[in-house]
C-alpha positions in Angstrom: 26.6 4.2 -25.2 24.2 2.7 -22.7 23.7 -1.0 -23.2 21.6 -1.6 -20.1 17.8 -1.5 -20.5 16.2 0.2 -17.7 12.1 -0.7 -16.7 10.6 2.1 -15.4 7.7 0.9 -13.2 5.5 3.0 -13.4 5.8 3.7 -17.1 5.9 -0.1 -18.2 4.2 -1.7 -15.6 5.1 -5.4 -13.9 3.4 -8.6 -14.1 2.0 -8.6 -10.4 1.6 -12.0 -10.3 4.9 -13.0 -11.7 6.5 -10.8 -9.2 4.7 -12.8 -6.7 5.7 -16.3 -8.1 9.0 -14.9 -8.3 9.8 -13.6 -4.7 7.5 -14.8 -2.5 5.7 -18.0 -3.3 6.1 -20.8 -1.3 7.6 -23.4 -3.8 10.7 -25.4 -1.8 13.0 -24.1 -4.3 12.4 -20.2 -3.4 15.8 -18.8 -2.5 14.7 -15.7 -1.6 12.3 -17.2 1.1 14.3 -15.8 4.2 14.9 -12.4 2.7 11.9 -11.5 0.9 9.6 -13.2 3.8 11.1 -14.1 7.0 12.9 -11.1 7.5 10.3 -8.8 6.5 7.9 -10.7 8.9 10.5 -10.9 11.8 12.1 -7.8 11.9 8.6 -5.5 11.3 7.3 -7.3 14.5 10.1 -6.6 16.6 10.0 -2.8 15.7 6.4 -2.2 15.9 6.5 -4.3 19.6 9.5 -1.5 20.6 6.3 0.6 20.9 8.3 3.6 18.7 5.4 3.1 16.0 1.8 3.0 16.7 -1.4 5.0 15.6 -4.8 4.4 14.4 -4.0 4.4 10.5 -1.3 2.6 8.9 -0.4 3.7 4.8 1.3 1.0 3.4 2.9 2.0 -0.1 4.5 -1.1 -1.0 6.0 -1.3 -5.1 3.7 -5.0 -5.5 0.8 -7.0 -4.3 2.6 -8.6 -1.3 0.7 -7.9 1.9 3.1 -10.4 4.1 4.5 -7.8 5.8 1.7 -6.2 6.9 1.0 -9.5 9.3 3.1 -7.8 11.2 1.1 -4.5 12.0 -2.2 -6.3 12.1 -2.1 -5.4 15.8 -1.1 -2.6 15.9 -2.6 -0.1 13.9 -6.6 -0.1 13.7 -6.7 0.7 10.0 -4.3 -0.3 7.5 -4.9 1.8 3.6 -3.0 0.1 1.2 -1.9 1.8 -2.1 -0.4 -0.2 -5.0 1.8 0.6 -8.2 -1.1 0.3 -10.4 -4.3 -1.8 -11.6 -2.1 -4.9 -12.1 -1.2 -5.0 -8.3 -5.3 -3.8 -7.0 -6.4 -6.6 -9.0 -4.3 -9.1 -7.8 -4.7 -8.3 -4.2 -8.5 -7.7 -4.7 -8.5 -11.4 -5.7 -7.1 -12.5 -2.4 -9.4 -10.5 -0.7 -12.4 -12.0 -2.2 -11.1 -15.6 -2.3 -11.3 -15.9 -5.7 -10.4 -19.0 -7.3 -6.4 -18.6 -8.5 -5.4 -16.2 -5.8 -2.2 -16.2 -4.4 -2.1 -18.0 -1.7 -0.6 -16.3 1.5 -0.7 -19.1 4.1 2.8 -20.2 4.2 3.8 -16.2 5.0 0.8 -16.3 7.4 2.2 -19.9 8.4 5.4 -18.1 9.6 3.9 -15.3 11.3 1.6 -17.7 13.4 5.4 -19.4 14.2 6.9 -16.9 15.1 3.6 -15.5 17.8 4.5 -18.5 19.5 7.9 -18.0 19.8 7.4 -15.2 22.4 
């Protein structure tokens, strides 16, 4: 007898934004700030500047509507498609794209990128 209850993502679907709130928001309590942001930011940065990764088109196929990591290839790649999970995820990122009022704000990932630029 299985007593663990699986989601299946792509079946059931996730709350975008929650997963947002969740992981990556920039509330002082976040304990997952170093692994779900920092690292992602830092160690992207220093792999794309190894110069082993580099091209016109980047496909980024990421499971949510977090685009931090992306910062990080910005300047590298000359177009960047992203693909999400589902409409949940488009619409969420579409928001931040247009500025609409209650996006999720990015600036303390984009905060951390610009920190670490000037660290080189």
């Amino acid at each position: 007898m299985d007593s663990s209850n699986y989601k299946l993502y792509h079946v059931h679907g996730c709350d975008s934004r929650q997963y947002l709130e969740n992981y990556f928001s920039d509330k002082p309590d976040m304990v997952f700030r170093d692994d779900s942001l920092i690292f992602p930011i830092e160690n992207l940065k220093k792999f794309f500047q190894l110069g082993h990764i580099r091209g016109d088109i980047l496909l980024d196929l990421s499971m949510g509507s977090f685009i931090h990591h992306l910062y990080a290839a910005c300047e590298f790649f000359k177009h960047i498609i992203v693909l999400k999970l589902n409409d949940r995820c488009i619409l969420e990122l579409k928001r931040w794209v247009d500025t609409r009022t209650g996006a999720f704000h990015w600036g303390h990932a984009a905060q951390i990128h610009a920190e670490m630029e000037g660290k080189r």
